[in-house]
C-alpha positions, 0 to 999 in steps of 0.5 A: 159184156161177153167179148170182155168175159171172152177176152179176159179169159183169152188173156189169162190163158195165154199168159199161162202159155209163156210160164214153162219150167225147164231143166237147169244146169245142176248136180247132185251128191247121192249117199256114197259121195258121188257128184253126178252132173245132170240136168234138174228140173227147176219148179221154183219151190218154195219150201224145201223140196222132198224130191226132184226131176232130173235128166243125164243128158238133154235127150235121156229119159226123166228120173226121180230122185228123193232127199232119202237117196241123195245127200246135196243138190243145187243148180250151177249158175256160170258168171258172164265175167270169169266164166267159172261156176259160182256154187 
């Protein structure tokens, strides 16, 4: 009966293993219009988020933005047949 215990919570550990979140391709429009490219964080919200994690570049520090300091944000998703984004 312990192997069992053992090896169930062995399996549900690991299986959080594999489940990473990772910055996307996106955008954002801050209140004066500016687009700016970057890279945000993607934790599959499920209601509308009130912030969101982005980077500049893969190597630049982490940055916090708020819906009171942004107008718009999305992801930009490439298709594999006309290589133009999709927004």
């Amino acid at each position: 009966m312990k192997k069992n215990l053992l090896f169930i919570l062995i399996v549900i550990l690991s299986a959080n293993c594999y489940s990473q979140i990772i910055y996307e391709n996106g955008y954002y429009i801050d209140n004066s219009g500016n687009k700016v490219d970057c890279l945000i964080k993607n934790v599959d919200w499920k209601d509308n988020p009130t912030s969101f994690e982005y980077k500049l570049t893969e190597n630049s520090d982490k940055n916090i933005a708020t819906l009171n300091t942004v107008k718009e944000f999305g992801f930009i998703i490439f298709s594999n047949t006309q290589n133009k984004p999709l927004i």
